[in-house]
GUTORDO-295659 format. One record per residue (C-alpha): residue in one letter; x, y, z; residue number from 1. Coordinates in pm, 1 decimal. Example, Ala and Ser with C-alpha at 12.3 -4.5 7.8 and 13.67 -1.06 7.14 Angstrom:
2
resn_east_north_up_resi
A_1230.0_-450.0_780.0_1
S_1367.0_-106.0_714.0_2
END
This chain:
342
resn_east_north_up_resi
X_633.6_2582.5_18772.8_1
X_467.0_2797.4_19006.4_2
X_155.4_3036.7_18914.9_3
X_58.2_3291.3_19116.4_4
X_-267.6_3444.6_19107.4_5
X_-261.1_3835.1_19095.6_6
X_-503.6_3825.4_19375.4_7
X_1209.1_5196.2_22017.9_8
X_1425.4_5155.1_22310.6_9
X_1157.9_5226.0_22537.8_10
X_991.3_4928.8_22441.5_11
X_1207.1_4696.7_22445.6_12
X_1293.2_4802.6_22771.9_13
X_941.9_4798.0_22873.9_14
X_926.3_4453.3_22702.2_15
X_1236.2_4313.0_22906.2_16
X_1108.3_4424.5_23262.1_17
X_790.0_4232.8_23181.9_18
X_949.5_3879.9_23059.6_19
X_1169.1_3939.8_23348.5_20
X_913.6_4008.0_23626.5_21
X_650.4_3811.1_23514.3_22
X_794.5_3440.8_23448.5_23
X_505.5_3233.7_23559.1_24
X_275.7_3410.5_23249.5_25
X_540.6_3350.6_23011.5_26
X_369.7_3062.8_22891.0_27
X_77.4_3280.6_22779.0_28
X_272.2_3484.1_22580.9_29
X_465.4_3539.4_22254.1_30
X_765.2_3838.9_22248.0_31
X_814.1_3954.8_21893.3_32
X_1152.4_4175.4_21756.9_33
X_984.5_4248.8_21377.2_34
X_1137.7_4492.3_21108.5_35
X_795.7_4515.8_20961.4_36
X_600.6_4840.2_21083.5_37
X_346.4_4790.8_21343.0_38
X_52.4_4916.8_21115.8_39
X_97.7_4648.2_20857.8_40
X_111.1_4345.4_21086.5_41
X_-107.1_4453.8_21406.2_42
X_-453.8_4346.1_21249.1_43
X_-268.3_3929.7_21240.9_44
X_-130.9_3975.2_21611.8_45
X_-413.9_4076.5_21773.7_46
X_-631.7_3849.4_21549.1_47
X_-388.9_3587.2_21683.7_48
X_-410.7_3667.3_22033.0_49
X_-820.6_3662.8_22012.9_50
X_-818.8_3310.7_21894.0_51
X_-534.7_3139.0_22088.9_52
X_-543.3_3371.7_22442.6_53
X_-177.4_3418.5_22413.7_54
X_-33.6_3758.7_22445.3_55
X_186.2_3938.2_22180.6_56
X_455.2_4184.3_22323.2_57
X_613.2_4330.5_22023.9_58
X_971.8_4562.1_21967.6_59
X_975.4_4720.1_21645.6_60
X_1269.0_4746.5_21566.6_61
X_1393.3_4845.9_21160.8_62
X_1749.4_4887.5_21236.5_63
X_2014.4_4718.7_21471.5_64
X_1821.5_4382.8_21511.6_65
X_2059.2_4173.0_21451.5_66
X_2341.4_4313.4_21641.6_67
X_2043.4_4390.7_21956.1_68
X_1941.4_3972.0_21944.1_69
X_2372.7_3911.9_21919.4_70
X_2389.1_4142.2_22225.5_71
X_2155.5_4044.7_22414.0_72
X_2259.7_3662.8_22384.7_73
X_2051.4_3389.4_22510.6_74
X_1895.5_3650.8_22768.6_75
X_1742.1_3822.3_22461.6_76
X_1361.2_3834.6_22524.8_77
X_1256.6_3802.1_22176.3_78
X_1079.7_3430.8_22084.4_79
X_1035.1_3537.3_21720.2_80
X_1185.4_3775.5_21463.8_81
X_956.8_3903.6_21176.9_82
X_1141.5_4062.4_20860.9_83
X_1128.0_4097.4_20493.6_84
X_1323.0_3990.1_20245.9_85
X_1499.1_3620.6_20239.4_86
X_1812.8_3741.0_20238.3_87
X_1784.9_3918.6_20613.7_88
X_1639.0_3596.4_20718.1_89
X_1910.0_3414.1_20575.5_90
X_2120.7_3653.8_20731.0_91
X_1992.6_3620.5_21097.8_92
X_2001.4_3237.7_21042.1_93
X_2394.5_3289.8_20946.2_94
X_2452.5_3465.8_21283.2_95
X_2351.3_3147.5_21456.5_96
X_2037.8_3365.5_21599.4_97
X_1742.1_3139.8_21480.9_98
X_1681.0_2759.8_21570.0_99
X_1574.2_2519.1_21335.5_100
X_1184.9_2455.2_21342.2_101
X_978.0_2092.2_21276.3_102
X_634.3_2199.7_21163.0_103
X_358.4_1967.1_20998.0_104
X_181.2_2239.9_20895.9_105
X_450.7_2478.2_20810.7_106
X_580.3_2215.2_20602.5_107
X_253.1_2139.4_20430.0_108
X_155.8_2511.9_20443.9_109
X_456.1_2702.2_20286.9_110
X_613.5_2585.3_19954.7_111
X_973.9_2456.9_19987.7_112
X_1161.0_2724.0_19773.3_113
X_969.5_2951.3_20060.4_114
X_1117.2_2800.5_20369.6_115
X_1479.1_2753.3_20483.2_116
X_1543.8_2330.5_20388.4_117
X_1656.3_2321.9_20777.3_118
X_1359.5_2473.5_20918.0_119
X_1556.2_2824.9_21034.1_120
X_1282.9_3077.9_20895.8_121
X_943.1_3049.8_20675.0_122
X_820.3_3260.8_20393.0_123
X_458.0_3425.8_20513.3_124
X_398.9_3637.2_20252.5_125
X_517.6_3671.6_19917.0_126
X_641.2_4006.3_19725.7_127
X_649.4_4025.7_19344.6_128
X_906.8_4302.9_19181.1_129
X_839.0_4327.3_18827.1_130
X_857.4_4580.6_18643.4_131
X_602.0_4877.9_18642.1_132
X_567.3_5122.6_18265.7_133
X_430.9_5465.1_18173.4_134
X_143.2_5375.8_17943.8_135
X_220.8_5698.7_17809.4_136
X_558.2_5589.3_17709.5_137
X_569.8_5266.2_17687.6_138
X_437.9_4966.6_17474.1_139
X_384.0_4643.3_17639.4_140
X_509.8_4460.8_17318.4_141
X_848.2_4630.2_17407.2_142
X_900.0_4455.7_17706.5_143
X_984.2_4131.2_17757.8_144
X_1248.2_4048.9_18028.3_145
X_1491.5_4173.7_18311.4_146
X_1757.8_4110.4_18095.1_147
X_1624.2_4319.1_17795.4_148
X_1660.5_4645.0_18003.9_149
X_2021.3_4664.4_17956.2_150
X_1958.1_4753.7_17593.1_151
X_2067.8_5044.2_17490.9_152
X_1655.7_5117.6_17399.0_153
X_1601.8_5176.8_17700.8_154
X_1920.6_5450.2_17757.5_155
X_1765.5_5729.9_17971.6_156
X_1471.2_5561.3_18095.6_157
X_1492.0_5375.6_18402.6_158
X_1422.4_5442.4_18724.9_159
X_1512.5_5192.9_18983.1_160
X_1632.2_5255.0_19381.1_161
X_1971.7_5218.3_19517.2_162
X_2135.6_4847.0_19505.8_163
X_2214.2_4922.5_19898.3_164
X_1840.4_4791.7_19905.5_165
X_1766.3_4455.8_19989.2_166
X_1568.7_4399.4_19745.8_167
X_1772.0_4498.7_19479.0_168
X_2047.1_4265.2_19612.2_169
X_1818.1_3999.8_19575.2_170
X_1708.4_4069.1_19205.9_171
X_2038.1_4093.0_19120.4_172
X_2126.9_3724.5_19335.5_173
X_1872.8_3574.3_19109.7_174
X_2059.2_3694.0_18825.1_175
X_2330.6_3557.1_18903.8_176
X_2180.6_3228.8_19040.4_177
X_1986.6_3209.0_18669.8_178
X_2281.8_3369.6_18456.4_179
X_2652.8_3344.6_18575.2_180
X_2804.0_3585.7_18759.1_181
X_2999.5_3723.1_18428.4_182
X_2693.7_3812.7_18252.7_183
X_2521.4_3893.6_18576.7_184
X_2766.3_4146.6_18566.7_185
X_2726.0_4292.8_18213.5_186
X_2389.0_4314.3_18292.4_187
X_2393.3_4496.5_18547.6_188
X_2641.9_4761.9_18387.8_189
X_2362.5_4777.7_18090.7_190
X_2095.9_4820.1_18348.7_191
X_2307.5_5133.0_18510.7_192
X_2399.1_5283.8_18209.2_193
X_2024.0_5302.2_18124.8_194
X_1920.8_5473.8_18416.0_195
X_1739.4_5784.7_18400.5_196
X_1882.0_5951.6_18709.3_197
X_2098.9_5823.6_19003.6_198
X_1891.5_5590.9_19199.6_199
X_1693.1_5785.1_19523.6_200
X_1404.5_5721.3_19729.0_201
X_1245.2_5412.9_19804.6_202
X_971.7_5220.1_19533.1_203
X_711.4_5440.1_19536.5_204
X_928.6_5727.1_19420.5_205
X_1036.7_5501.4_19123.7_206
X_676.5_5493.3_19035.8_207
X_618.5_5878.8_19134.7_208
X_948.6_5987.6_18912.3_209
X_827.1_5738.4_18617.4_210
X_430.8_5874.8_18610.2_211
X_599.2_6275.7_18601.8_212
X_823.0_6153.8_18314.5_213
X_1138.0_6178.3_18477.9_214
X_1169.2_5805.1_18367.5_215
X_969.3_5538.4_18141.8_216
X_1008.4_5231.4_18357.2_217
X_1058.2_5217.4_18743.0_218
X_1157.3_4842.8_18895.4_219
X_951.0_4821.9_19247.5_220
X_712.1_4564.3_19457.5_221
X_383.6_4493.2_19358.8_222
X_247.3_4636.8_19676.0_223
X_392.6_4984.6_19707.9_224
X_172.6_5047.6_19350.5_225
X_-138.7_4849.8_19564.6_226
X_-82.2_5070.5_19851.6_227
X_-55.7_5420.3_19595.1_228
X_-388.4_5278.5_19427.9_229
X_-562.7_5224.2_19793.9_230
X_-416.6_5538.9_19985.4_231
X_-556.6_5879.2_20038.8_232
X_-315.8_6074.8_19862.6_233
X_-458.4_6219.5_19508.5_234
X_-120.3_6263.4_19414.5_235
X_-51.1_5925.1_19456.2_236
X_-392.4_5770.1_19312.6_237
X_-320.9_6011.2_18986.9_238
X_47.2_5887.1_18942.5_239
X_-59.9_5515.2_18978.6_240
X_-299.2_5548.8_18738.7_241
X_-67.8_5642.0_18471.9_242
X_143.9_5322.5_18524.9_243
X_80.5_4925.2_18463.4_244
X_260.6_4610.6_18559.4_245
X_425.7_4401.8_18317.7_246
X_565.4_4043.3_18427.8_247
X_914.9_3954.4_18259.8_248
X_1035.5_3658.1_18226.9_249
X_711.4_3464.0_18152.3_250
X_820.9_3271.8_17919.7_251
X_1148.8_3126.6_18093.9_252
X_1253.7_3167.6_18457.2_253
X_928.8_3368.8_18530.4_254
X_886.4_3702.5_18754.5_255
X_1147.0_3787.5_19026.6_256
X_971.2_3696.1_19393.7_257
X_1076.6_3754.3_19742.6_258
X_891.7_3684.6_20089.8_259
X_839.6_3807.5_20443.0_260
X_866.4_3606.3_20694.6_261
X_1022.6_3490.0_21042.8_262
X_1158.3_3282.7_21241.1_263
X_1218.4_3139.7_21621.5_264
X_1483.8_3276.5_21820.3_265
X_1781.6_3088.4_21956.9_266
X_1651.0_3269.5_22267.4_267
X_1280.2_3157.1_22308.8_268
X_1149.5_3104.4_22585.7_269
X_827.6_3052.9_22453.3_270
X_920.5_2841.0_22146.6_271
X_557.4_2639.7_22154.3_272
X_404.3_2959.8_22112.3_273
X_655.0_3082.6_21857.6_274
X_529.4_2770.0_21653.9_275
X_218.3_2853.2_21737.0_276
X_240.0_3200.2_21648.7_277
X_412.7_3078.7_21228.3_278
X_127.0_2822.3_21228.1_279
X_-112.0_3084.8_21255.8_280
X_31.2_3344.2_21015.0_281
X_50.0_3087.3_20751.6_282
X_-259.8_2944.8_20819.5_283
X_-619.4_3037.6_20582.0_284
X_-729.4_3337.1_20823.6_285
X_-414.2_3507.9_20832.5_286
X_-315.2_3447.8_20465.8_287
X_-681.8_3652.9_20392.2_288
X_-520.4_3912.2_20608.9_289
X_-177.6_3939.4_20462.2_290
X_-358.0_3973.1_20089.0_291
X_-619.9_4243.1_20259.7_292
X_-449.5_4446.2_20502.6_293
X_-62.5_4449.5_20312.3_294
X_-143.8_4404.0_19972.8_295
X_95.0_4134.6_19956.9_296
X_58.1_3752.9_19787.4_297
X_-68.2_3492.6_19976.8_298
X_236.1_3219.9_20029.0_299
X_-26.2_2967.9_19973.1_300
X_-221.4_2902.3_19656.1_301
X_-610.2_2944.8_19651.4_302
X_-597.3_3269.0_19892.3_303
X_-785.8_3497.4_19712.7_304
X_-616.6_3885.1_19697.3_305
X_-787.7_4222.9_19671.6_306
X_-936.6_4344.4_19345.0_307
X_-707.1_4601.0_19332.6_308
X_-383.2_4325.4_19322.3_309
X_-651.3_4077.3_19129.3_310
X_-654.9_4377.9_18879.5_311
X_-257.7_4332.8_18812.4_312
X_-335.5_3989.2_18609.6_313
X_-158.3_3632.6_18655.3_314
X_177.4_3578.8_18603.7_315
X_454.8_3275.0_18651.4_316
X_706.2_3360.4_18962.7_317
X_1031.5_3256.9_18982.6_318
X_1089.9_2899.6_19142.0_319
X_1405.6_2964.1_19256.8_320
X_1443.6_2840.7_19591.9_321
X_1496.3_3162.0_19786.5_322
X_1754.6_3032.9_20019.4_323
X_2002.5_3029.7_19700.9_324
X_2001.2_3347.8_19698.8_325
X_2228.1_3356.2_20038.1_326
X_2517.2_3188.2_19846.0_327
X_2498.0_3501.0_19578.5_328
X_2416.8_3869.1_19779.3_329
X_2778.4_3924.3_19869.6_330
X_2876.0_3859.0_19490.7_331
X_2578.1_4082.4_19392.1_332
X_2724.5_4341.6_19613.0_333
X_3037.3_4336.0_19438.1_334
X_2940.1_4305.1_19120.9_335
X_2650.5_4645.1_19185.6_336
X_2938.9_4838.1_19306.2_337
X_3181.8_4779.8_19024.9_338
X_2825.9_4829.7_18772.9_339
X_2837.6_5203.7_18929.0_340
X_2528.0_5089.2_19083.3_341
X_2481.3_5316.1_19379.2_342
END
């Protein structure tokens, strides 16, 4: 039992000229393909290039990566790939595009149900989706689990994004991992048949659409309410502040969690600094900066979070090992689509 504590193609091209005129520096450097934006993750690269010396050449790049690293073969420049969710890592390990790692520290760092068992890719940070209620609405004594939202009680009011989302496919791959696939499956037609509108937007419209009253409930990451809470839109601030977390599940399988993370290329050319490079993203320093700078869980217990993610209380995640959830998203697929889950 786990606890957490609420605590462009110019680029690249740019990118590839420099691995391939410079060779004799490549072993002061680090090249980076990441899905996650530049804004979020800049603060831990150039923290990690002031306290190693190594330089950090990064492609952002949010779609296409996989079939760019498959493309580009084992001339590909990129030494690490960054991305969220498990099941994209899992998915870039499947290609054959990511070598297995031996890590010490990674090993002692990151929990196992984090971390691929062969060493492929490493959880860094870990993302909580539980679900979020109008306290204008909505009692907290009338929640209780995932499951218990495909009661009819809860016809109308729902508001969750489309299962084309990652993240979405993973919830429901835990279902199914926990459940069965058969009454994964019922579920999920409960869950659709209690939606409030046909799923749009991304989370923080979930929570937008659920603080106007177009919904009760929304289903979104932790982080996209931390984020609302933090920014400098009013509108935002004044919808958060009509919603609260609850965390199913506590008193069985525990809250649904997911991670970023990455891992080292088939390609590297630089695979000691790639190591270098996990090592210090899962390291103390960088695990301060994950919970400060993304509002995101530390992977590691005893990292202490903002007040603001403090503020959304203690709750029991999910054990499952996240790599399980590989051997399910293709039946969670399936079974969305024939839910009428769009």
């Amino acid at each position: 039992m786990i606890t957490l504590r609420a605590r462009g193609v110019a680029a690249a091209a740019i990118l590839a000229t420099v691995c391939a005129a410079s060779p004799a520096a490549a072993s002061g450097e680090v090249n980076i393909y990441s899905y996650r934006q530049e804004v979020l993750i800049r603060p831990l690269l150039d923290r990690f290039e002031e306290t190693t010396g190594i330089k950090v050449n990064v492609v952002f790049a949010k779609k296409g990566m996989i079939q760019r690293l498959k493309a580009e073969g084992v001339n590909s420049p990129a030494d690490v790939v960054l991305t969220v969710d498990a099941a994209r890592l899992i998915r870039v390990k499947e290609e054959g595009l990511l070598q297995p790692v031996r890590s010490a520290k990674l090993e002692a760092d990151i929990p196992a149900q984090y971390r691929d068992p062969e060493g492929h890719w490493f959880g860094l940070s870990v993302r909580a989706r539980p679900i979020m209620y109008n306290t204008a609405k909505v009692k907290p004594a009338d929640l209780s689990t995932y499951q218990d939202l495909a009661d009819p009680k809860w016809k109308g009011r729902i508001c969750i994004r489309s299962s084309s989302n990652v993240y979405n496919q993973s919830l429901l791959a835990a279902m199914i991992a926990h459940m069965g696939k058969d009454k994964a499956e019922a579920w999920a037609k409960g869950l659709v048949a209690n939606f409030a509108r046909k799923p749009q937007g991304g989370d923080r419209d979930q929570i937008r659409a659920a603080a106007a009253g177009e919904c009760d409930i929304a289903i979104a990451n932790t982080y996209y309410l931390a984020g609302m809470i933090k920014g400098k839109k009013d509108s935002d601030k004044a919808a958060a502040a009509k919603m609260k977390i609850f965390w199913p599940n506590q008193g069985g399988t525990g809250a649904h969690v997911n991670v970023s993370g990455a891992g080292v290329t088939m390609s590297s050319k630089n695979k000691d600094n790639a190591i270098k490079l996990l090592e210090f993203l899962a390291g103390d320093e960088a695990q301060r900066l994950y919970a400060d700078k993304v509002n995101e869980y530390p992977v590691r217990a005893g990292i202490p979070v903002t007040k603001v993610v403090a503020g959304f209380g203690e709750f029991k995640a999910d054990t499952l090992r996240l790599a399980t959830l590989a051997k399910h998203n293709a039946e969670a697929v399936r079974i969305a689509d024939r839910a009428g889950w769009p």
